[in-house]
DORO-367447 format. One record per residue (C-alpha): residue number from 1; residue in three letters; x, y, z. Coordinates in nm, 2 decimals, padded with zeros to 4 digits. Example, Ala and Ser with C-alpha at 12.3 -4.5 7.8 and 13.67 -1.06 7.14 Angstrom:
% residues 2
KEKE pos code      X      Y      Z
KEKE   1  Ala  01.23 -00.45  00.78
KEKE   2  Ser  01.37 -00.11  00.71
This chain:
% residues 394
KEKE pos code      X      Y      Z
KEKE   1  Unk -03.55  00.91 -05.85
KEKE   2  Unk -03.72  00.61 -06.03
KEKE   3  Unk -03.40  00.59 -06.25
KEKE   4  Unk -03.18  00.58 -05.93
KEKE   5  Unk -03.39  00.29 -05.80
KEKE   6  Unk -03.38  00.10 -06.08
KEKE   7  Unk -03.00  00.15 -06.09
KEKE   8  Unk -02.96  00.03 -05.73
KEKE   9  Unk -03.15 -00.27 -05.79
KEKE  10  Unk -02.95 -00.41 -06.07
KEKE  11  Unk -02.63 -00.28 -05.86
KEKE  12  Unk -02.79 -00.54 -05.55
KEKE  13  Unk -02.89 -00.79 -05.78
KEKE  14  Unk -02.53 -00.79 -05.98
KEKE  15  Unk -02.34 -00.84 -05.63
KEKE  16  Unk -02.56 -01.11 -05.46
KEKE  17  Unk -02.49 -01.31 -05.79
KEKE  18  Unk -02.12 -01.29 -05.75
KEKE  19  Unk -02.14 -01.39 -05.39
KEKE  20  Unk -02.04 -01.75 -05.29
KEKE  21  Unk -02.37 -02.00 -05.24
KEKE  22  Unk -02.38 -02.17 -04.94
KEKE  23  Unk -02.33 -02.50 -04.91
KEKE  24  Unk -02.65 -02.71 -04.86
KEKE  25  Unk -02.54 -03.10 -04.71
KEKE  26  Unk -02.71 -03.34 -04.96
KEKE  27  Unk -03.01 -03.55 -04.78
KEKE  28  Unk -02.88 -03.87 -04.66
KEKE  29  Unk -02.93 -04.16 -04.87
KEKE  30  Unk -03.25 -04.35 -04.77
KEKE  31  Unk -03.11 -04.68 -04.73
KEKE  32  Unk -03.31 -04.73 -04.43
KEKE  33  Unk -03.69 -04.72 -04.52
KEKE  34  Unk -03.87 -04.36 -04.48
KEKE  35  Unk -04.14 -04.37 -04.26
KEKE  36  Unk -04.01 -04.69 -04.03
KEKE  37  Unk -03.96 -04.62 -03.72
KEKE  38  Unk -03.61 -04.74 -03.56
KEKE  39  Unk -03.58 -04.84 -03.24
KEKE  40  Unk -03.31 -04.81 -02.96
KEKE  41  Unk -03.10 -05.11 -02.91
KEKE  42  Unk -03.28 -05.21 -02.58
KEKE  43  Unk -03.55 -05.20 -02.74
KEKE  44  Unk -03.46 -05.45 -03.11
KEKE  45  Unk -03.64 -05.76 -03.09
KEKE  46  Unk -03.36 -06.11 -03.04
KEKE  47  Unk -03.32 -06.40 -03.28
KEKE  48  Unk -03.49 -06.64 -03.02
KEKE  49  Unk -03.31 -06.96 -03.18
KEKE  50  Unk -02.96 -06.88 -03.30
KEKE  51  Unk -02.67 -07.15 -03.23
KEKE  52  Unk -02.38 -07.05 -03.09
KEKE  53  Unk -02.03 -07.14 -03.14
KEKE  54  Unk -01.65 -07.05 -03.06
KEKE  55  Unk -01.44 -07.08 -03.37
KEKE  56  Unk -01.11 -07.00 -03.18
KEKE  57  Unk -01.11 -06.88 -02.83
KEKE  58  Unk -00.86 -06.53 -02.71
KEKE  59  Unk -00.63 -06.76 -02.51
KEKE  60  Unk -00.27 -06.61 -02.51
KEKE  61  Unk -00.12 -06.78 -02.23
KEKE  62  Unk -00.22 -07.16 -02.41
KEKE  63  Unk -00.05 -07.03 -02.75
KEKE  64  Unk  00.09 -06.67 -02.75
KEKE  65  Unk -00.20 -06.49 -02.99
KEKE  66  Unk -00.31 -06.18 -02.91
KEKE  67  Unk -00.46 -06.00 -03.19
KEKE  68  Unk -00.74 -06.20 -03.36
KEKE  69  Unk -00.96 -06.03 -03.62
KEKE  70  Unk -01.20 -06.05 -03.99
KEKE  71  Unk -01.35 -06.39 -03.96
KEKE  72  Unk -01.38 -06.55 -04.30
KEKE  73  Unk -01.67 -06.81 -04.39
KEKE  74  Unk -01.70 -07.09 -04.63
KEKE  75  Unk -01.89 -07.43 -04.69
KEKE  76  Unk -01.67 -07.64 -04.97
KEKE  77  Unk -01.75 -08.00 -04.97
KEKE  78  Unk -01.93 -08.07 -04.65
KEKE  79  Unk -01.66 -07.90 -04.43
KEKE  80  Unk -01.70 -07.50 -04.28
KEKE  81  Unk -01.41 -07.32 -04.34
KEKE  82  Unk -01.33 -07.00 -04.10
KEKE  83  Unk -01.02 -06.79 -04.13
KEKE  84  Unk -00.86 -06.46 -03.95
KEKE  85  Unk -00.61 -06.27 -03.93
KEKE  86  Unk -00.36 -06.35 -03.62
KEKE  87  Unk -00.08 -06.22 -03.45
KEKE  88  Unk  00.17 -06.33 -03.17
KEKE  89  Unk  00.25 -05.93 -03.16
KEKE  90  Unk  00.10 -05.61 -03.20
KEKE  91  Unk -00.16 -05.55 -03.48
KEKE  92  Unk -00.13 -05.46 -03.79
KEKE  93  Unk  00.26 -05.57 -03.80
KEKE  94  Unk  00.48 -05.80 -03.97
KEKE  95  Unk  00.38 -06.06 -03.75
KEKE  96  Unk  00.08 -06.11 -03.87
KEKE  97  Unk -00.06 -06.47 -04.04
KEKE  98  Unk -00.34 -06.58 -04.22
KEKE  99  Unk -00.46 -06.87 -04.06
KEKE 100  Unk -00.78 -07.09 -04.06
KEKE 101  Unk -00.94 -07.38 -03.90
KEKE 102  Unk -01.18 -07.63 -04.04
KEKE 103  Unk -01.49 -07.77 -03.87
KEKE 104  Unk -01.71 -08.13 -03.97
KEKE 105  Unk -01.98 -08.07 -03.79
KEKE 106  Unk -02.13 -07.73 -03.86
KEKE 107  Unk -01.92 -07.48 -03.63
KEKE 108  Unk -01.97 -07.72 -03.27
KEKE 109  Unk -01.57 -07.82 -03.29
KEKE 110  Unk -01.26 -07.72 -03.52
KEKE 111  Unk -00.95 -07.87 -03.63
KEKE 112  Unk -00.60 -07.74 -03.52
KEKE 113  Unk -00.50 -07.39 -03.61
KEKE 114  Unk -00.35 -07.40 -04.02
KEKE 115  Unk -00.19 -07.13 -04.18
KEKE 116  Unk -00.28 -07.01 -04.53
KEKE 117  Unk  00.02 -06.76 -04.58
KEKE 118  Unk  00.27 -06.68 -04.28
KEKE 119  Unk  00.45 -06.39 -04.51
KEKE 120  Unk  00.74 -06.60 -04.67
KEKE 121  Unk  00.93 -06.25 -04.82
KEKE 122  Unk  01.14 -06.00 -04.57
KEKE 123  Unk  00.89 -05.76 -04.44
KEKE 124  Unk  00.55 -05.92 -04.52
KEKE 125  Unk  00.28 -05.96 -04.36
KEKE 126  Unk -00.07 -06.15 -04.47
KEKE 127  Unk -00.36 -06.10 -04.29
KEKE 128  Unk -00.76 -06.18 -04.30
KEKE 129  Unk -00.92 -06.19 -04.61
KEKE 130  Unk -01.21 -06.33 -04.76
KEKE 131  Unk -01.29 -06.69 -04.94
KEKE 132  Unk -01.48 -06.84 -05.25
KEKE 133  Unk -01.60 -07.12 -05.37
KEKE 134  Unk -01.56 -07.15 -05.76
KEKE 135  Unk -01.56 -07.43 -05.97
KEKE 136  Unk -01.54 -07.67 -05.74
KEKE 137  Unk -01.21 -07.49 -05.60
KEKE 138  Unk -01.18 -07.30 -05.28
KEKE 139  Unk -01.02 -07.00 -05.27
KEKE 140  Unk -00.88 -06.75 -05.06
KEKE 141  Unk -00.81 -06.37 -05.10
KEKE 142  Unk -00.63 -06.19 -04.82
KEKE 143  Unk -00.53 -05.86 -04.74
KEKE 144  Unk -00.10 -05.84 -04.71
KEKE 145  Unk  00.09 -05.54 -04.64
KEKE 146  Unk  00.48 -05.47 -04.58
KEKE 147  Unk  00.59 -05.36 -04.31
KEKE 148  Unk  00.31 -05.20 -04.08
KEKE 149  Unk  00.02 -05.11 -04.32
KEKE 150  Unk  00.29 -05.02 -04.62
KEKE 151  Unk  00.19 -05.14 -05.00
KEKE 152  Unk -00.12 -05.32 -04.90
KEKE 153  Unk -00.25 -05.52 -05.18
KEKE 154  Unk -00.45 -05.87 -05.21
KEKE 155  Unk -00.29 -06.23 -05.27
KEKE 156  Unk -00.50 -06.54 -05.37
KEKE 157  Unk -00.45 -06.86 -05.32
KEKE 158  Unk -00.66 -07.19 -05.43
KEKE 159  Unk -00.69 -07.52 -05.19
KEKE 160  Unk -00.53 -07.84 -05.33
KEKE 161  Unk -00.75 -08.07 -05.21
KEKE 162  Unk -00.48 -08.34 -05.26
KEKE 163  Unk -00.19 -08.17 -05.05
KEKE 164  Unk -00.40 -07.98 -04.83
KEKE 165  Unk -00.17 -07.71 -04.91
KEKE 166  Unk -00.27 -07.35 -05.04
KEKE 167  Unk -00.11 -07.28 -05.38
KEKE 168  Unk  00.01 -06.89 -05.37
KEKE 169  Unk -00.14 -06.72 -05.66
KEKE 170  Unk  00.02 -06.38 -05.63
KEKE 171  Unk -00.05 -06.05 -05.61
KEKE 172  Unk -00.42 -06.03 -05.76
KEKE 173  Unk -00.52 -05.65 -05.67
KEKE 174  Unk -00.29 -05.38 -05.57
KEKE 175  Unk -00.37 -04.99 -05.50
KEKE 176  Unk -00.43 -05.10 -05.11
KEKE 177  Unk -00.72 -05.30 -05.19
KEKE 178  Unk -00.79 -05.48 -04.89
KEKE 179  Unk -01.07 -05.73 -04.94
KEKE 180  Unk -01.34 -05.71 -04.66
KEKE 181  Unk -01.66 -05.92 -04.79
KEKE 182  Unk -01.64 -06.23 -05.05
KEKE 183  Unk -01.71 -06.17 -05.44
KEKE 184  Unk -02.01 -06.20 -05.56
KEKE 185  Unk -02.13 -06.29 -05.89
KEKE 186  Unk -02.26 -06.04 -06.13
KEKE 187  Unk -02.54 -06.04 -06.44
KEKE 188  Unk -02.26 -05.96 -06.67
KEKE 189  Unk -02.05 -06.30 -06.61
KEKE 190  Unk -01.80 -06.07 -06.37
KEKE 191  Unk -01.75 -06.12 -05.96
KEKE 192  Unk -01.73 -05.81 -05.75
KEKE 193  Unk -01.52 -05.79 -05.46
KEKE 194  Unk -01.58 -05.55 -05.18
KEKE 195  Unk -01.35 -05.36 -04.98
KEKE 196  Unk -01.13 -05.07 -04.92
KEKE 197  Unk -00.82 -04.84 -05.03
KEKE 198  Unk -00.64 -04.88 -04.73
KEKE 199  Unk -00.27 -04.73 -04.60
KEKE 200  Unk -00.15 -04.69 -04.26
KEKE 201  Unk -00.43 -04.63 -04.05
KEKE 202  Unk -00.55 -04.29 -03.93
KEKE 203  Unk -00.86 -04.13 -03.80
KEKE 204  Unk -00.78 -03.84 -03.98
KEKE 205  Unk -00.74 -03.92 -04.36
KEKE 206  Unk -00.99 -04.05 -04.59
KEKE 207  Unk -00.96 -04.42 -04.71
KEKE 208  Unk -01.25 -04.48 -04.95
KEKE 209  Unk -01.44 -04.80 -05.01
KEKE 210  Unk -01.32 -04.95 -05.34
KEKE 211  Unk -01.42 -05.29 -05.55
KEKE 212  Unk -01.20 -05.51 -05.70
KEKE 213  Unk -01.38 -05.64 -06.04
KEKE 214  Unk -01.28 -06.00 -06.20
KEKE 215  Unk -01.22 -06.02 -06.58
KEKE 216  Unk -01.52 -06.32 -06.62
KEKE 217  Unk -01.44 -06.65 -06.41
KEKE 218  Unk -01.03 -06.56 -06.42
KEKE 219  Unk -00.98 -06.54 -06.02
KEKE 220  Unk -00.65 -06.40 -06.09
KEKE 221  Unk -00.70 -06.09 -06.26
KEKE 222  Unk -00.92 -05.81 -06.15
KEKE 223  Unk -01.01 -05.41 -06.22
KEKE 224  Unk -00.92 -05.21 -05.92
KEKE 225  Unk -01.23 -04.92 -05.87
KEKE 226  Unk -01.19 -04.71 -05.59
KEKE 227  Unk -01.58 -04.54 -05.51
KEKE 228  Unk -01.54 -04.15 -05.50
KEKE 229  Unk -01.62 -03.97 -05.13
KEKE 230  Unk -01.86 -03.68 -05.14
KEKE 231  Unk -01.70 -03.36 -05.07
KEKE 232  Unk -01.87 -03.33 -04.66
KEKE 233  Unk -01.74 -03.67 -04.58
KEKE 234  Unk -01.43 -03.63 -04.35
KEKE 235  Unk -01.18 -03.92 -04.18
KEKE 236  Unk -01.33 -04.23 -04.38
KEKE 237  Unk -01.18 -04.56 -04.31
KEKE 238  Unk -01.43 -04.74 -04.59
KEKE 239  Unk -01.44 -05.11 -04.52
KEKE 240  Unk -01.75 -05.21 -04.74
KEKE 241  Unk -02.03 -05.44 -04.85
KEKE 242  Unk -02.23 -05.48 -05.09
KEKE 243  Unk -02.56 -05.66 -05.25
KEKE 244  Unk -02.62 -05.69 -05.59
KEKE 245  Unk -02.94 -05.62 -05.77
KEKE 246  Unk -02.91 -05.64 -06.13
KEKE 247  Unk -02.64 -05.40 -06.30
KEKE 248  Unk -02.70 -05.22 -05.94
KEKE 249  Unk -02.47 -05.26 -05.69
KEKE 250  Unk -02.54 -05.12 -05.37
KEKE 251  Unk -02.19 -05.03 -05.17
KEKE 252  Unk -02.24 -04.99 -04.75
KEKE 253  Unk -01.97 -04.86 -04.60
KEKE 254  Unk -01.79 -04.74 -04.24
KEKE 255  Unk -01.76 -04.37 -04.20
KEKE 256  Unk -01.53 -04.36 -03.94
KEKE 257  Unk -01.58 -04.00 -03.86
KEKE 258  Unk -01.97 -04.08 -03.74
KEKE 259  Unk -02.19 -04.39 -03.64
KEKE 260  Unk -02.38 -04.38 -03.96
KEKE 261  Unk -02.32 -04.60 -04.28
KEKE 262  Unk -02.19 -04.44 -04.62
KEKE 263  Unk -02.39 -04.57 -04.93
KEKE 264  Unk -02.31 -04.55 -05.30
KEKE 265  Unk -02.46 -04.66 -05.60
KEKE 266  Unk -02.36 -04.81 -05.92
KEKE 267  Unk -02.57 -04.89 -06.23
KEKE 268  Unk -02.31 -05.05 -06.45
KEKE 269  Unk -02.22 -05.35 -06.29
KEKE 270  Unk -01.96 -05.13 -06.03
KEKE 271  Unk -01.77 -04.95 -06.29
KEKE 272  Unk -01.91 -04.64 -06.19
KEKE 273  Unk -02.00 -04.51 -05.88
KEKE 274  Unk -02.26 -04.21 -05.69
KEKE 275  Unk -02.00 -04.10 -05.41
KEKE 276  Unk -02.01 -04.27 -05.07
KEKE 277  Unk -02.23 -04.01 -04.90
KEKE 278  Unk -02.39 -04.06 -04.53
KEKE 279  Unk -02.74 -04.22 -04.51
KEKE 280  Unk -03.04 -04.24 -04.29
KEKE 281  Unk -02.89 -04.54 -04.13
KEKE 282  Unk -02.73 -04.53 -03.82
KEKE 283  Unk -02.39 -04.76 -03.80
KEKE 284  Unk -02.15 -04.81 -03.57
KEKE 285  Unk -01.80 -04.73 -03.65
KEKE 286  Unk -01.68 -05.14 -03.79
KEKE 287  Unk -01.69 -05.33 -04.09
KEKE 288  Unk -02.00 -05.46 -04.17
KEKE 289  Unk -02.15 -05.74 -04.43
KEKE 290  Unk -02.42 -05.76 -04.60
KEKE 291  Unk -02.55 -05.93 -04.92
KEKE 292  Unk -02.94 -06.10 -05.01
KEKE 293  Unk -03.08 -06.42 -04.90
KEKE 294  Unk -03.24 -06.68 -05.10
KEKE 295  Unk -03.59 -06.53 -05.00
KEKE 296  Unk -03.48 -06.19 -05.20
KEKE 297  Unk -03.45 -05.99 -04.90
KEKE 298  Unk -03.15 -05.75 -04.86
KEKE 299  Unk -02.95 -05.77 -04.52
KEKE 300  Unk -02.68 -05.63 -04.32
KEKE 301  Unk -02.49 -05.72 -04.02
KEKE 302  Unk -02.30 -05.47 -03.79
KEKE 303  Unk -02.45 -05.25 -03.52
KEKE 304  Unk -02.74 -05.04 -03.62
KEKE 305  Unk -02.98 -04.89 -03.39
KEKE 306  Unk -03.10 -04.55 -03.26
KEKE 307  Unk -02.87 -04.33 -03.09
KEKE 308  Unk -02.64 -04.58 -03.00
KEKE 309  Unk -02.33 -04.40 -03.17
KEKE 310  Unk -02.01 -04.58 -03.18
KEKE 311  Unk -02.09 -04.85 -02.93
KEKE 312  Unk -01.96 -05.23 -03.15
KEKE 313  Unk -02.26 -05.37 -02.96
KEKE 314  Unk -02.50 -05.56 -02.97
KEKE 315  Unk -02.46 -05.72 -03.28
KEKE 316  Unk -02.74 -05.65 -03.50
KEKE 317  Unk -02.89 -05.78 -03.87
KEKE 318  Unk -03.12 -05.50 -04.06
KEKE 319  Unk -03.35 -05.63 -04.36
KEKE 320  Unk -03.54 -05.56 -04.59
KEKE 321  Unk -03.83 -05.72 -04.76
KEKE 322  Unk -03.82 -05.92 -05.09
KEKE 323  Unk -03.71 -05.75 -05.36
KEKE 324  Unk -03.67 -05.41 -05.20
KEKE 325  Unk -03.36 -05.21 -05.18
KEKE 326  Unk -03.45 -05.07 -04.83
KEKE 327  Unk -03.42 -05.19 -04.47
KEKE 328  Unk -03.69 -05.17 -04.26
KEKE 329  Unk -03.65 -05.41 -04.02
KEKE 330  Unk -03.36 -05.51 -03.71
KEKE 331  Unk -03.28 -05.77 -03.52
KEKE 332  Unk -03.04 -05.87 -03.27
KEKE 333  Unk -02.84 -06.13 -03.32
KEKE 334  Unk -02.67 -06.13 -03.00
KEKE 335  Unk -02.59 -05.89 -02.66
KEKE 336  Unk -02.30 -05.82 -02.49
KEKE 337  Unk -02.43 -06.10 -02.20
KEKE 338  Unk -02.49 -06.38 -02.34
KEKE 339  Unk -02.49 -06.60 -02.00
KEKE 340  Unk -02.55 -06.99 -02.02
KEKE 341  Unk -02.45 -06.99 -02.43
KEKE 342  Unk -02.11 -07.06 -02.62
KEKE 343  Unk -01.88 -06.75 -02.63
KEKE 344  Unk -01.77 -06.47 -02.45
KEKE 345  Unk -01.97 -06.34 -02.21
KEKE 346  Unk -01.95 -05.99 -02.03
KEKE 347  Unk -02.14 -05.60 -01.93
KEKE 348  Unk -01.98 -05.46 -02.25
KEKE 349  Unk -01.83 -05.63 -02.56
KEKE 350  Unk -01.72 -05.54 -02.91
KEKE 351  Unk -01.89 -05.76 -03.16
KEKE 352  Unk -01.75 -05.61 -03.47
KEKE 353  Unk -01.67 -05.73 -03.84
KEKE 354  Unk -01.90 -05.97 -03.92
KEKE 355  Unk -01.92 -06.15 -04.23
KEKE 356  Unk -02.22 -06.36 -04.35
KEKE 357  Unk -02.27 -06.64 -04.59
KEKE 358  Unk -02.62 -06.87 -04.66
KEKE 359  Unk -02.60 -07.20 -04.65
KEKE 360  Unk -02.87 -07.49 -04.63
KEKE 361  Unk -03.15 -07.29 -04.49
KEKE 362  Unk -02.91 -07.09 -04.23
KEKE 363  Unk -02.75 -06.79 -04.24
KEKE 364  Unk -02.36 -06.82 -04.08
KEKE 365  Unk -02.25 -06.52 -03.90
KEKE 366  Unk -01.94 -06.52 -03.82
KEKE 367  Unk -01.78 -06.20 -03.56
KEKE 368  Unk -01.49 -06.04 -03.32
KEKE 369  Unk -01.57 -06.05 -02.95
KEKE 370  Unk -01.31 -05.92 -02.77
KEKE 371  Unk -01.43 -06.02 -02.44
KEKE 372  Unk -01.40 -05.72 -02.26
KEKE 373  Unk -01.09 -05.68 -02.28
KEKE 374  Unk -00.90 -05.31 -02.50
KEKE 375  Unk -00.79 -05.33 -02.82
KEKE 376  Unk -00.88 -05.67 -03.09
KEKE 377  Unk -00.77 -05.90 -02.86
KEKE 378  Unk -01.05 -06.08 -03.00
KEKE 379  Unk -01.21 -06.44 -02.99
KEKE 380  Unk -01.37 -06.58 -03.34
KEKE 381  Unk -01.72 -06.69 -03.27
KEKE 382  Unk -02.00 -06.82 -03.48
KEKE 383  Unk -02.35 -06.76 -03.54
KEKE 384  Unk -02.59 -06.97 -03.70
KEKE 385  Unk -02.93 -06.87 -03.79
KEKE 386  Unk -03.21 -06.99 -03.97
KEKE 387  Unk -03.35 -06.77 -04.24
KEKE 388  Unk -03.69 -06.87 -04.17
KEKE 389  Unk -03.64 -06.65 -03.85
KEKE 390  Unk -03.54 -06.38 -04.05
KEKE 391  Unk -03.88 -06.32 -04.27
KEKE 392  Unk -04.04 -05.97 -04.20
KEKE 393  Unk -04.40 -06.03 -04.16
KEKE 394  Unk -04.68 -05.77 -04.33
């Protein structure tokens, strides 16, 4: 009987260890601080003395734009630089322009609308992109695509600051890289770009975040790394960010399938990547930016707040303190009313794709804000906010 036992045992034993595991969901990635409570929107403390500007108001009957979207930022000597994507049709067709305007006096009033590339070949189509100062040089990087969404790649162009003219570069970064957040400079004499492998856009498929690597201070050649997805991440459209500590690179991303951010990790200057994997961070559904300030904090802009799932307001900055590589604290930079200041003003907004840059003590924000209105039939607009106001206090 004993025998028999003993036989049944290692009978059991031998079956459960052919049987399939179950799958156990990693833990989220703690990009926001464990331990830290995180409030509800209503309940995020303002940025009591951010200035407000309109970089270019939604007005289609004046001049015929409807779609407006991915504000660029740039200081270059003296002047602020904002671009966007802009389209007289529908978006995300060939239609679609790069354009920019140019502003003297810090974001309160802009130059005439200029064009960086209208699409000068049959069937393309250039649209926002991101800029950098290097060398003394501006230059630009924008997403172009043929057709609607077909081939995406990046172009780059440098300003002549004799013409005024943008000198066309080429095709720097194919694969669908689509630049979302400006390069920034690495330990190892390399610039990282961050963005995504795009295609035509679906809710369905997976579209990772990816980085576009320079070879040194060449601005025209760069590595293509698209970030692997962890296998329980579905419908990923991964427009990304990054900050850069070290050989570490920190990549934020948009799910797309959920209002929380995806985070991966490199520790070889971006050439490898953990998979982009869901954190403890809650994130609305948009593109967001992020990057350090001078005081060594980390920071990123988009929506992030409890339970407020896909809602693209109100537009929010999370930090961390110095030196650490965890948020722990938010702030709003702005709500959907924003009564008796510059900009669009209304119950319920989208305030989506921001992109940040420091500059002279202030942190520039640029955002959409599509007024109320369906679909990115979006104003630019402009935040500008001193860092001071942005210190986390023990």
């Amino acid at each position: 009987m004993l025998q028999n036992t003993h036989i049944l045992v290692i009978t059991l034993l031998s079956t459960l260890s052919v049987l399939p595991s179950r799958a156990v969901d990693p833990a989220p990635f703690p990009i926001w601080k464990p331990g830290v409570a995180l409030a509800k929107a209503e309940k995020l403390p303002e940025i009591s003395n951010a200035e407000f500007h309109v970089i270019k108001k939604w007005d289609k009957k004046s001049d015929g734009y409807t779609f407006l979207h991915g504000v660029g930022l740039a200081k270059h000597r003296g002047k602020l630089y904002a671009s966007f994507g802009h389209n007289k049709g529908v978006e995300n067709t060939v239609s679609e322009e790069a354009q920019y305007r140019v502003s003297k006096d810090g974001g309160r009033t802009w130059c005439t609308l200029k064009v960086i590339d209208a699409g000068d070949e049959e069937d393309l189509a250039v649209s926002h992109g991101v800029f950098q100062v290097h060398e003394g040089a501006l230059w630009a990087f924008q997403g172009a695509y043929y057709g609607k969404m077909k081939r995406i790649h990046t172009r780059a162009y440098r300003l002549n600051e004799k013409t005024g003219k943008w000198e066309k570069h080429g095709v720097v970064v194919k694969d669908g890289f689509w630049p979302m957040n400006q390069p920034e400079k690495m330990a190892d004499g390399n610039w990282i770009m961050p963005g995504l492998a795009a295609g035509p856009y679906s809710n369905r498929g997976i579209f990772p975040a990816a980085v576009a690597i320079s070879h040194g201070n060449d601005l025209t050649k760069w590595d293509f790394v698209k970030i692997p997805v962890a296998k329980n991440v579905k419908a990923m459209w991964g427009e990304s960010a990054i900050f850069v500590d070290g050989k570490t690179i920190f990549n934020i991303s948009r799910y797309g399938a959920a209002a929380v951010a995806l985070v991966a990790k490199s520790d070889d200057f971006g050439r490898n990547w953990s998979p982009s994997s869901a954190s403890n961070l809650p994130m609305t559904t948009s593109k967001p930016a992020a990057g350090i300030l001078s005081t060594g904090q980390r920071y990123l802009v988009c929506t992030t707040a409890k339970d407020n799932g896909g809602k693209r307001t109100p537009l929010t900055i999370a930090l961390s303190k110095p030196n650490e590589n965890q948020f722990s604290k938010i702030f709003v930079i702005r709500r959907s009313r924003h009564d008796g200041k510059s900009g669009e003003s209304a119950d319920r907004l989208s305030l989506s794709y921001p992109y940040a840059m420091e500059h002279d003590g202030n942190l520039y924000v640029g955002y959409s804000n599509n007024g109320g209105r369906r679909g990115n039939l979006n104003s630019a607009e402009l935040a500008v906010i001193p860092i001071k106001s942005l210190m986390i206090l023990e």
